[in-house]
C-alpha positions as CSV (number, residue, x, y, z in Angstrom):
1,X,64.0,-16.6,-9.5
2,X,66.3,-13.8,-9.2
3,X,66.0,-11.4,-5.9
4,X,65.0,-8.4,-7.0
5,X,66.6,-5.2,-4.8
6,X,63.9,-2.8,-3.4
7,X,64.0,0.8,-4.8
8,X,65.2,3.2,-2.4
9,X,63.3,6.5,-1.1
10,X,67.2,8.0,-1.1
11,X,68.2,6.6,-4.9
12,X,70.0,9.7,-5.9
13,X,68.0,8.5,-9.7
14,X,65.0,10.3,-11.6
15,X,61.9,8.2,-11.4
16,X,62.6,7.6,-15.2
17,X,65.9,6.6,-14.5
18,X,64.3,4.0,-12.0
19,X,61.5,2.9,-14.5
20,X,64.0,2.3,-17.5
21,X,66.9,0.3,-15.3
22,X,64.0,-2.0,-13.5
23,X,62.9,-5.2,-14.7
24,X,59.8,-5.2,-16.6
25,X,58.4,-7.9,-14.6
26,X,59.2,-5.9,-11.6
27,X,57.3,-2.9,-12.8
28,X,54.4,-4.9,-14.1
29,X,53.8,-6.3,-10.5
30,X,54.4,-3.1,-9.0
31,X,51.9,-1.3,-11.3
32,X,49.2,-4.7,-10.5
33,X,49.8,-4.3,-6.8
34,X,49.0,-0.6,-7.1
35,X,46.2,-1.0,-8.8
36,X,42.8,-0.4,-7.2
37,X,39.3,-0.9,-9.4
38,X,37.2,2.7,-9.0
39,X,33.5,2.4,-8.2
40,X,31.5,2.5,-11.7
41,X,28.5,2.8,-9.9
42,X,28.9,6.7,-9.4
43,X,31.4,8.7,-10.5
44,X,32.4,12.6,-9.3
45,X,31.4,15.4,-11.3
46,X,35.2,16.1,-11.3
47,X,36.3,13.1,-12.7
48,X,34.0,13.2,-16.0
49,X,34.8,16.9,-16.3
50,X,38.2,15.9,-16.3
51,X,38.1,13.3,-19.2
52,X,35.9,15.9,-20.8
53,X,38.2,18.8,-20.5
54,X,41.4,16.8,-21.5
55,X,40.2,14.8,-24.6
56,X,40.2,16.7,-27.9
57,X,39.8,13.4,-30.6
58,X,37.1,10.5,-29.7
59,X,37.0,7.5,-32.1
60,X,33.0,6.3,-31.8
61,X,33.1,2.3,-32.5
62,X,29.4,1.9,-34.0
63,X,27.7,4.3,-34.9
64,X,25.4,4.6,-37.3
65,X,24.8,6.6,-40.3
66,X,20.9,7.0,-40.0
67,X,20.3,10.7,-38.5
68,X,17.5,9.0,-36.2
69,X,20.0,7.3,-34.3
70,X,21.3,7.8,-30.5
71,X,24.8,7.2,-32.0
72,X,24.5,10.3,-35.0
73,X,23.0,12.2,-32.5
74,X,25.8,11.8,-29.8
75,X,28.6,12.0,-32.7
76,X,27.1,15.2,-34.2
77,X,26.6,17.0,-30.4
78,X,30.3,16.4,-29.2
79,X,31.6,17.6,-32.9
80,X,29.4,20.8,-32.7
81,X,31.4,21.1,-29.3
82,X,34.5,21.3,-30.5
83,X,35.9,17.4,-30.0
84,X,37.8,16.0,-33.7
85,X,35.0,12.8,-34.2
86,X,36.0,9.9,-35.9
87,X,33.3,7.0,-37.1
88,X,34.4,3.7,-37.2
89,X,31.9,1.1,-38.2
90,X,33.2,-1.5,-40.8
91,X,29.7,-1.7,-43.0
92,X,30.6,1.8,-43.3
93,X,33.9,1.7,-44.9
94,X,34.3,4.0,-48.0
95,X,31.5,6.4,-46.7
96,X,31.8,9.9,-44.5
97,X,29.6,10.1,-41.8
98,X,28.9,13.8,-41.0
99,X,32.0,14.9,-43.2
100,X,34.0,12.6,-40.8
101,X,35.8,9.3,-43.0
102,X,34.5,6.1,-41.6
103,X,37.1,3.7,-40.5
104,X,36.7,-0.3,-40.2
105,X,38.5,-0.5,-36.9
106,X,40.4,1.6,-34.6
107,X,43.7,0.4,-36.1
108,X,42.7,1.6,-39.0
109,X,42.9,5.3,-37.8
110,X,46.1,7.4,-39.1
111,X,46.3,9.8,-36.1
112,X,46.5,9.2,-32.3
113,X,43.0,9.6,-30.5
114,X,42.5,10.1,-27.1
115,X,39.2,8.7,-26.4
116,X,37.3,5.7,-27.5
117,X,34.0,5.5,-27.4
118,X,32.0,2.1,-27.7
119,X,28.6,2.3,-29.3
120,X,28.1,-1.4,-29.1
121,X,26.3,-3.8,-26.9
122,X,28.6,-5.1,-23.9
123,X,29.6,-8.5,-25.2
124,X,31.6,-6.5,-27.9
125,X,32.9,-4.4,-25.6
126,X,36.6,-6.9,-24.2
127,X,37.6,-7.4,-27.9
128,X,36.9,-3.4,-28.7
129,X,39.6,-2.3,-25.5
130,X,41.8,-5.0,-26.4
131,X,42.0,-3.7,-29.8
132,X,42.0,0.0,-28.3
133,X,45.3,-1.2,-26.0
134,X,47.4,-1.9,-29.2
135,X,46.9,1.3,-30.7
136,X,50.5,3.2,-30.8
137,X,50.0,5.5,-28.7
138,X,46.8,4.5,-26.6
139,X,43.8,6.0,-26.2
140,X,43.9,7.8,-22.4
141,X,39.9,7.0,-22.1
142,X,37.7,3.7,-23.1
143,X,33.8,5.6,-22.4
144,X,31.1,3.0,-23.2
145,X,27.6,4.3,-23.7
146,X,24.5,3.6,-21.9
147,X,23.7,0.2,-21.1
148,X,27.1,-0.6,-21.8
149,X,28.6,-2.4,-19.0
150,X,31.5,-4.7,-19.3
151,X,33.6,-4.9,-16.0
152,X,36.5,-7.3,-17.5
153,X,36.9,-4.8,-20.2
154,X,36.7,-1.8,-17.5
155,X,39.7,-4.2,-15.3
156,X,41.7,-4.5,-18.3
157,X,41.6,-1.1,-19.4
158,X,42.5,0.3,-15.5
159,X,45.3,-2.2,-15.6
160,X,46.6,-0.6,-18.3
161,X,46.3,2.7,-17.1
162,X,43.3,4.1,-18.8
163,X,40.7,6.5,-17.4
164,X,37.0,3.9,-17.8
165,X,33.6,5.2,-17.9
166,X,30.8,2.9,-18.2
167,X,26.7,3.3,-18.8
168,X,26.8,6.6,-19.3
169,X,26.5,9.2,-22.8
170,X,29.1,11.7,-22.9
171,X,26.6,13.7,-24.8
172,X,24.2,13.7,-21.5
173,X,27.4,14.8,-19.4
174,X,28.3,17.2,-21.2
175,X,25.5,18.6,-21.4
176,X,24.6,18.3,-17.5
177,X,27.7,19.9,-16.4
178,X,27.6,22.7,-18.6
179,X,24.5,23.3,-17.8
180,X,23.3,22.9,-21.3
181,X,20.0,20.6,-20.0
182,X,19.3,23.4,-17.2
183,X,17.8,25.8,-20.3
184,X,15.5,23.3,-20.9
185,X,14.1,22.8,-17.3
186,X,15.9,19.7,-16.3
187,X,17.4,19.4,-13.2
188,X,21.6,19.0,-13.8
189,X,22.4,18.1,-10.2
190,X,24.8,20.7,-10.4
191,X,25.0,24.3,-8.8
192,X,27.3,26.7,-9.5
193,X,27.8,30.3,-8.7
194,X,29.3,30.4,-12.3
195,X,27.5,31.8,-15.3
196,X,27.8,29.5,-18.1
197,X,30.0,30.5,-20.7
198,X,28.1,30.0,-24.1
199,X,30.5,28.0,-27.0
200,X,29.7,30.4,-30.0
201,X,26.2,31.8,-30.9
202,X,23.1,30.4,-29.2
203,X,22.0,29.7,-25.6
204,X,21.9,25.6,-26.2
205,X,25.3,25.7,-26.6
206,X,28.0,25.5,-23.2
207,X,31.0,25.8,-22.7
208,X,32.3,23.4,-20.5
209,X,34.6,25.2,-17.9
210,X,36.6,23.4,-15.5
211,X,35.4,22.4,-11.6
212,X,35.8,25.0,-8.8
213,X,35.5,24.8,-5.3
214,X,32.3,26.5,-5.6
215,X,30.7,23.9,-7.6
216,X,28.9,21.4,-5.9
217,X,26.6,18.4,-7.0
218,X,23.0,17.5,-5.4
């Protein structure tokens, strides 16, 4: 095996200079050794405000066209909220789902999305991110619902460089850190000295406004 030369603190070269002009097998153990798995037991307010805040297009893998559904009513939530929602269930294909064209698979979609998320039970959940990772360009967050757990899904993802959120409903965060859920006398865990901005008419409906120092979680 070929002796690889260390990269200097002093090389005079951009970082993507560097990147481009090192082996990829070099940068592919760089990137593993770096790697550190996050805790999925509990995660910071400020980490799924950030996913939240940065994602504009979510592809939902499973849901389902009856309006009685967890899955139409997290899809038609995070659509009134502003987020471009995209079905994908393939006993679907050839129907809309809320307006929205249903897609068989993720490959399937014509326009780069920035979030999946999985609306299926947990085994399905490796072969859904595996599909996710050979998207052109990738999705920046794999979000699996409640009850959704799949760790070698979450490790493959992270090694890849993707933001992972697991057992939890973006609708539910959303709504908790906007403070949606606090008009209706459950307790967010979150205190602000912020008033919540409203997102068009209506008090039920947040906007969700990035973290401050001020905010604080109980």
């Amino acid at each position: 095996m070929a002796r690889l030369n260390p990269i200097r603190i002093c090389d005079s070269r951009s970082l993507p200079q560097i990147a481009a002009q090192t082996p990829t097998s070099f940068r592919s153990a760089l990137a593993a050794s770096m790697f550190t798995r996050m805790n999925h037991e509990v995660y910071d307010d400020a980490y799924i405000r950030g996913i939240l805040n940065t994602v504009k297009t979510i592809a939902m893998v499973g849901i389902s066209p009856r309006d009685n559904r967890p899955s139409y009513f997290a899809f038609k939530y995070l659509m009134e909220r502003g987020y471009r929602m995209i079905p994908v269930n393939p006993g679907q294909v050839g129907q809309s789902i809320l307006g929205q064209k249903v897609y068989a698979r993720l490959s399937d979609i014509p326009e780069p999305v920035d979030m999946v998320d999985i609306f299926r039970t947990s085994e399905y959940a490796l072969p859904i991110v595996k599909e996710a990772l050979a998207l052109k360009p990738p999705p920046q967050v794999i979000w699996m619902q409640l009850t959704v757990r799949n760790d070698e899904a979450a490790k493959l993802a992270e090694r890849a460089g993707l933001k992972v959120v697991m057992n939890r409903c973006p609708k539910i965060e959303y709504g908790r850190l906007s403070s949606e859920i606090s008009w209706m006398g459950v307790n967010s865990r979150t205190l602000s000295s912020r008033r919540a901005q409203t997102l068009g008419s209506g008090v039920q409906r947040m906007r969700l406004e990035p973290a401050k120092e001020s905010d604080d979680t109980c």
